[in-house]
Backbone as CSV, one residue per row, in Angstrom:
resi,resn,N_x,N_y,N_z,CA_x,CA_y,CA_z,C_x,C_y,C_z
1,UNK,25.966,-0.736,6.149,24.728,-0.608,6.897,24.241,0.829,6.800
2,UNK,23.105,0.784,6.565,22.188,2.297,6.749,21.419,2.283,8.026
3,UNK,21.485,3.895,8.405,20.180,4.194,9.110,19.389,4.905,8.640
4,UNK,17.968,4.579,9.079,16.848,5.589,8.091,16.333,6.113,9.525
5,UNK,16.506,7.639,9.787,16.463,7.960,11.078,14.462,7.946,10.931
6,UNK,13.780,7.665,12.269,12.138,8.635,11.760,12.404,9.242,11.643
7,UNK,12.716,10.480,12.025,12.661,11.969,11.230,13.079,12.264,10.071
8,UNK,13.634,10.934,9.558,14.379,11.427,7.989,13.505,10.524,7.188
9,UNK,12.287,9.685,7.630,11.252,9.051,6.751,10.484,9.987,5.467
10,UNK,10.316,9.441,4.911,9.298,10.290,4.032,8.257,9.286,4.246
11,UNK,7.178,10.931,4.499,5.901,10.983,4.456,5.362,11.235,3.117
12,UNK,4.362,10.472,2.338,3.387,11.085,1.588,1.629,10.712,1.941
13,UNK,1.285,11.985,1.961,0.037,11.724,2.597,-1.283,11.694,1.222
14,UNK,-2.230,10.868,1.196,-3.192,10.733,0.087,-4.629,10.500,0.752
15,UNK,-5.479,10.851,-0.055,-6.891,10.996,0.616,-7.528,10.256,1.453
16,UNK,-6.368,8.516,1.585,-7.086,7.591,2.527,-6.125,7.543,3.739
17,UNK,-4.816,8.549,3.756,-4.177,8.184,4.594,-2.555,8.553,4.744
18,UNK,-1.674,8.047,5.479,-0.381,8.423,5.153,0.588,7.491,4.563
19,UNK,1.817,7.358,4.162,2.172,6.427,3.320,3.419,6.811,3.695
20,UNK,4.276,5.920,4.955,5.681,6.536,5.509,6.786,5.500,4.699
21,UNK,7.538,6.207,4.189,8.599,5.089,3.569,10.091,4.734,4.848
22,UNK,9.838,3.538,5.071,10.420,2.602,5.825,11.889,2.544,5.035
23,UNK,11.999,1.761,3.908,13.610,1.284,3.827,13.268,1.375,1.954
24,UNK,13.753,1.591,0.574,13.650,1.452,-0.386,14.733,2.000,-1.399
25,UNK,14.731,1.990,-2.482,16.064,2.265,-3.405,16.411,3.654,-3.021
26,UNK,15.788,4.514,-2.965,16.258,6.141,-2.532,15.973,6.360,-1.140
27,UNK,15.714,5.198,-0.237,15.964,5.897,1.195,16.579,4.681,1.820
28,UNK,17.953,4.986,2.382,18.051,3.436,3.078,19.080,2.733,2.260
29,UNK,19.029,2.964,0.404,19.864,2.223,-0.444,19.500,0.793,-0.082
30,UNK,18.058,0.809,0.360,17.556,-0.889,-0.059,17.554,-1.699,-0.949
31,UNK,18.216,-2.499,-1.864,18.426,-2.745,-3.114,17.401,-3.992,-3.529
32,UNK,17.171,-4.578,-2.274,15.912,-5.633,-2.388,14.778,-6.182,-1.582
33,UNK,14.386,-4.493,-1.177,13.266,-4.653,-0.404,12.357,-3.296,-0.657
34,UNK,11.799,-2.730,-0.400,10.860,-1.531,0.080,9.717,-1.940,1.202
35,UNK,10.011,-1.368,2.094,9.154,-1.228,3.075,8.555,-0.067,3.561
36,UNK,7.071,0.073,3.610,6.538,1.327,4.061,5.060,0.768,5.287
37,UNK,5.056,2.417,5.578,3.807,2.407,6.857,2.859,2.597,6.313
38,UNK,1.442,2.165,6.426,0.349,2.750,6.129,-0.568,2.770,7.449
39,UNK,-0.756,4.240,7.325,-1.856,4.733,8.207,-3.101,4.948,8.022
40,UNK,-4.077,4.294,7.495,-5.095,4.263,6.991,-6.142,4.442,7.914
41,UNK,-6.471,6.057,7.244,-8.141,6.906,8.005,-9.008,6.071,8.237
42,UNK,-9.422,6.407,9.597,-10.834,5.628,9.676,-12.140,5.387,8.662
43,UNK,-12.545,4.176,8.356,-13.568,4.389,7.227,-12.916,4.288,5.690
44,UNK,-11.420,4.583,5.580,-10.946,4.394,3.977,-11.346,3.960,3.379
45,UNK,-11.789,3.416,1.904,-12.280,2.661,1.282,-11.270,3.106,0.223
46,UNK,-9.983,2.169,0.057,-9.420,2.242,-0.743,-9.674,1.986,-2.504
47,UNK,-9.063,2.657,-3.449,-8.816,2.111,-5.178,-9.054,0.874,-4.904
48,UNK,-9.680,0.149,-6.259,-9.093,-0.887,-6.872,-8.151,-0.769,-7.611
49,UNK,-7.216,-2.197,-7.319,-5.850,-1.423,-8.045,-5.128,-3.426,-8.064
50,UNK,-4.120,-3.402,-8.570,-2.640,-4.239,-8.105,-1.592,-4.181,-8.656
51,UNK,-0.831,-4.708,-8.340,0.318,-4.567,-8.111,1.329,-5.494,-9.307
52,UNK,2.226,-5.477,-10.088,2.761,-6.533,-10.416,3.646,-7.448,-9.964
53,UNK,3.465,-7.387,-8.484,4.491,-7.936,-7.450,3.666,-8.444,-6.543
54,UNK,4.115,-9.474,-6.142,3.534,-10.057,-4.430,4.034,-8.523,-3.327
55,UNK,3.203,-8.533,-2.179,3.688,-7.581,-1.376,2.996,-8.291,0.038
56,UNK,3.617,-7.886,1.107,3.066,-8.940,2.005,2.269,-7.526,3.208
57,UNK,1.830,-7.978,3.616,1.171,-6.430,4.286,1.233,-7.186,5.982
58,UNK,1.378,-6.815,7.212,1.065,-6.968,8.256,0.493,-6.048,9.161
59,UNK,-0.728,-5.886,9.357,-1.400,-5.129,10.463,-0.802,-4.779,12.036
60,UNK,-0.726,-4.044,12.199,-0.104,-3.299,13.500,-0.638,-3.272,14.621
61,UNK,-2.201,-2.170,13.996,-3.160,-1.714,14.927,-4.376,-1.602,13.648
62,UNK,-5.722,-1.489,14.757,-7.177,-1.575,13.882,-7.370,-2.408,12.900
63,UNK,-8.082,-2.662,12.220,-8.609,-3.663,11.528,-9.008,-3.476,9.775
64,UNK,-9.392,-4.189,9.187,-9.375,-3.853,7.726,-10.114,-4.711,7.180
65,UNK,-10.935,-4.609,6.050,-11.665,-6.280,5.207,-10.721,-5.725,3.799
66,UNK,-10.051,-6.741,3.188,-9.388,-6.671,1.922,-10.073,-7.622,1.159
67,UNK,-10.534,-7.161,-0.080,-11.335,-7.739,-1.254,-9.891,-8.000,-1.633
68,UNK,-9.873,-9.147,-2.539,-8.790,-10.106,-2.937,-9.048,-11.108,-4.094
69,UNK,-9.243,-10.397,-5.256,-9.797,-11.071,-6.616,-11.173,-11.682,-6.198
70,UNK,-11.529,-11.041,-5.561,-13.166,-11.666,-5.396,-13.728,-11.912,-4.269
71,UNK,-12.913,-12.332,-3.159,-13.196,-12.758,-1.867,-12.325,-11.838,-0.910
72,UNK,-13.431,-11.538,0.171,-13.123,-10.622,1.377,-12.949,-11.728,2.735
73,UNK,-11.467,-10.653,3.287,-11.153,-11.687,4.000,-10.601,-10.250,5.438
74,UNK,-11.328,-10.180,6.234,-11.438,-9.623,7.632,-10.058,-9.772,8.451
75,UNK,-8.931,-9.020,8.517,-7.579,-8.797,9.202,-7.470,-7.652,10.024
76,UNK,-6.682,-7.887,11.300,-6.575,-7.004,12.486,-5.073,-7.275,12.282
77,UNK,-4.636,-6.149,13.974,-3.583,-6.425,14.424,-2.838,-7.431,14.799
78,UNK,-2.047,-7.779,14.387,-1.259,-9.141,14.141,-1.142,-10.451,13.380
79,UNK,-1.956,-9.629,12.497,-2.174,-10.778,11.039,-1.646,-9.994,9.656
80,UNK,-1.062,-10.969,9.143,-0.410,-10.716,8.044,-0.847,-11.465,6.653
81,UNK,-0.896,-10.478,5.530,-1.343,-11.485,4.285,-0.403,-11.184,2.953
82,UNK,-0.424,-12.213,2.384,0.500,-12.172,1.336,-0.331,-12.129,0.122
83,UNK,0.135,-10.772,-0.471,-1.029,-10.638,-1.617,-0.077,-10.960,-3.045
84,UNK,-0.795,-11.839,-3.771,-0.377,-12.467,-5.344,0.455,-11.099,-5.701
85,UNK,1.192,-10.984,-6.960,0.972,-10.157,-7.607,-0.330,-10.284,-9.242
86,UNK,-0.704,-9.519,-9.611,-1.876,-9.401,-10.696,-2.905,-9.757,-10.103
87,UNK,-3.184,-9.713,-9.190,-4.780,-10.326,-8.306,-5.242,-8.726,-7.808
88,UNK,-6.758,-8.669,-8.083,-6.816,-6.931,-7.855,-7.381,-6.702,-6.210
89,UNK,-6.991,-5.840,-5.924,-7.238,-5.735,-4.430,-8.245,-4.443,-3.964
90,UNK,-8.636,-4.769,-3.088,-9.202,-3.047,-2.596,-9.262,-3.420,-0.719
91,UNK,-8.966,-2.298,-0.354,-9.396,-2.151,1.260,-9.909,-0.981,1.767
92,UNK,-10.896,-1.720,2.541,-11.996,-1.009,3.777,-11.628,-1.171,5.227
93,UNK,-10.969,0.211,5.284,-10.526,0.522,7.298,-12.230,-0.014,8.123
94,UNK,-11.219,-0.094,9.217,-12.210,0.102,9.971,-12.419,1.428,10.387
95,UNK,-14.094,1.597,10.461,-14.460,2.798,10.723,-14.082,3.854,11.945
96,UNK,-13.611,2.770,12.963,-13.434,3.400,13.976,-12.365,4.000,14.192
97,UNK,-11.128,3.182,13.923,-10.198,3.120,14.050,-8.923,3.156,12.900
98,UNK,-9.150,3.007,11.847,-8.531,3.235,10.371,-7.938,1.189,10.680
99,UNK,-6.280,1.561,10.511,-5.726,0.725,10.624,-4.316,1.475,10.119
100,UNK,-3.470,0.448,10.947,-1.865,0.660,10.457,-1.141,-0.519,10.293
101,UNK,-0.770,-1.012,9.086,0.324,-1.540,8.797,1.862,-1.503,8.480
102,UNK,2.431,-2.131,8.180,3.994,-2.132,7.489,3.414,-3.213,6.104
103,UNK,4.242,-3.195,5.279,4.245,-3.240,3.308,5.548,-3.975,3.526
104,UNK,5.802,-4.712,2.600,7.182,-4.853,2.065,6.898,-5.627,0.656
105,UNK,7.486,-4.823,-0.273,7.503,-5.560,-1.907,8.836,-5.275,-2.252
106,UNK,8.967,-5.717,-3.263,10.391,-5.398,-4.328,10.249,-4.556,-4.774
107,UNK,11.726,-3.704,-4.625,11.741,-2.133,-5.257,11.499,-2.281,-6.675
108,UNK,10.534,-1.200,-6.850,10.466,-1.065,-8.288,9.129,-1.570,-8.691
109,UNK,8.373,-1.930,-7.468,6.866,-2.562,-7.918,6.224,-2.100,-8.654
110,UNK,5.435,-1.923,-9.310,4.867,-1.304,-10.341,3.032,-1.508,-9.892
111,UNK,2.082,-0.384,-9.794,0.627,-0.511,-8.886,-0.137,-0.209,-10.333
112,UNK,-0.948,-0.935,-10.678,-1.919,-0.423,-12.070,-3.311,-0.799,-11.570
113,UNK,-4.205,-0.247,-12.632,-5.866,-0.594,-12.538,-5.727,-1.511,-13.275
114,UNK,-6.296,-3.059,-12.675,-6.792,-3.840,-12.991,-7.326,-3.907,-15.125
115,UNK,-8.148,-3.348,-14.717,-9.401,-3.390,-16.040,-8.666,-1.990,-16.865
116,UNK,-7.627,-1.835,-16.499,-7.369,-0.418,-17.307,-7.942,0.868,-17.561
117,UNK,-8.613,1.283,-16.477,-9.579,2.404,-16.312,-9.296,2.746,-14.577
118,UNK,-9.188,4.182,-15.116,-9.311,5.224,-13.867,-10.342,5.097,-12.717
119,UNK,-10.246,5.253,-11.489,-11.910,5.733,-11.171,-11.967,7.123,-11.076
120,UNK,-13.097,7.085,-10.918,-13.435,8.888,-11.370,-12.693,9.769,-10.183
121,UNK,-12.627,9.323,-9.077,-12.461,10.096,-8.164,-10.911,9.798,-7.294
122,UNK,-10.040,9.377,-8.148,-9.053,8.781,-8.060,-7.728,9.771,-8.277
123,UNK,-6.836,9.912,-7.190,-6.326,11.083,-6.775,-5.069,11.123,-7.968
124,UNK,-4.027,12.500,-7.528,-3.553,12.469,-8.558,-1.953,11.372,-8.430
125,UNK,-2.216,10.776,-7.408,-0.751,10.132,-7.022,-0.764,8.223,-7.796
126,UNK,-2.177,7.974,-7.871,-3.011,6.928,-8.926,-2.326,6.505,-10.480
127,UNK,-2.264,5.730,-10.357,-2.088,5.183,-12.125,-3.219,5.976,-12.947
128,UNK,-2.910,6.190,-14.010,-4.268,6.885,-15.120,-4.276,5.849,-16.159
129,UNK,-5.531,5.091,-16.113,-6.287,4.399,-17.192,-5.447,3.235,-17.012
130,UNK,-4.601,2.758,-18.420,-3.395,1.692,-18.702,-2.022,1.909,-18.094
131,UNK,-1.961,2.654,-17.369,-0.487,3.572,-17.007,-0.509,2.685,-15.966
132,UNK,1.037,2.741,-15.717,1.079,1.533,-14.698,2.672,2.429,-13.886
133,UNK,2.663,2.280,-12.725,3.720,3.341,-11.987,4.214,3.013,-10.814
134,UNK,5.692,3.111,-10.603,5.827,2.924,-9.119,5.540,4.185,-8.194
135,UNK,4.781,3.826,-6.738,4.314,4.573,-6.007,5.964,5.080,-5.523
136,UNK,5.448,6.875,-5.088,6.722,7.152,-4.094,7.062,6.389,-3.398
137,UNK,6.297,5.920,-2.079,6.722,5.658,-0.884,7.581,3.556,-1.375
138,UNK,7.222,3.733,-2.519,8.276,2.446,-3.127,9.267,2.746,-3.875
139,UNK,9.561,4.125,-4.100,10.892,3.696,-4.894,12.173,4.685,-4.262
């Protein structure tokens, strides 16, 4: 058994928000899970992006609309969605309030652009173009 104390979480913080790693291969010795926090700024308007993994997301607090290969679908606190893997995603906080969830995918997920292109304004922690990468707060 592990403990992952909070104070021994890793934080990585990115332009929409914070990204706390919960349980994963280098914290925790999770061997088949990763779980992280997202604290998502009021107003975020996250990448398009996905994932090559299902990842299941559950809302905490505040609210969110997640585009979901085409269709937007409006989630608060205490709703949970299970996103495909290869289905491209994007999310919009609520303005007021951001939103916070918990994540859980399989270590080792791998997050790419869809269409294989950057967006312009797309930070440096992002997949570039065809590059396809596991995020910190997953591995």
């Amino acid at each position: 058994m592990t403990v992952v104390l909070g104070a021994d979480s890793r934080r990585i913080e990115t332009p929409n928000g914070v990204m706390t790693t919960l349980a994963s291969p280098s914290q925790g010795a999770a061997g088949q899970v990763a779980m992280w926090r997202v604290d998502a700024k009021p107003g975020m308007v996250g990448p398009v992006h996905a994932f090559d993994a299902e990842l299941v997301w559950t809302w905490l607090d505040g609210s969110a609309v997640v585009e979901l290969g085409g269709e937007r679908y409006e989630v608060g606190a205490g709703d949970t969605m299970v996103l495909p893997a290869d289905v491209s995603r994007q999310m919009f906080a609520d303005g007021e309030r951001g939103f916070v969830s918990v994540v859980v995918a399989p270590p080792g997920a791998q997050v790419y652009n869809p269409g294989g292109v950057s967006e312009a304004d797309a930070c440096d922690l992002a997949p570039k173009d065809d590059e396809r990468l596991v995020p910190p707060w997953v591995r």
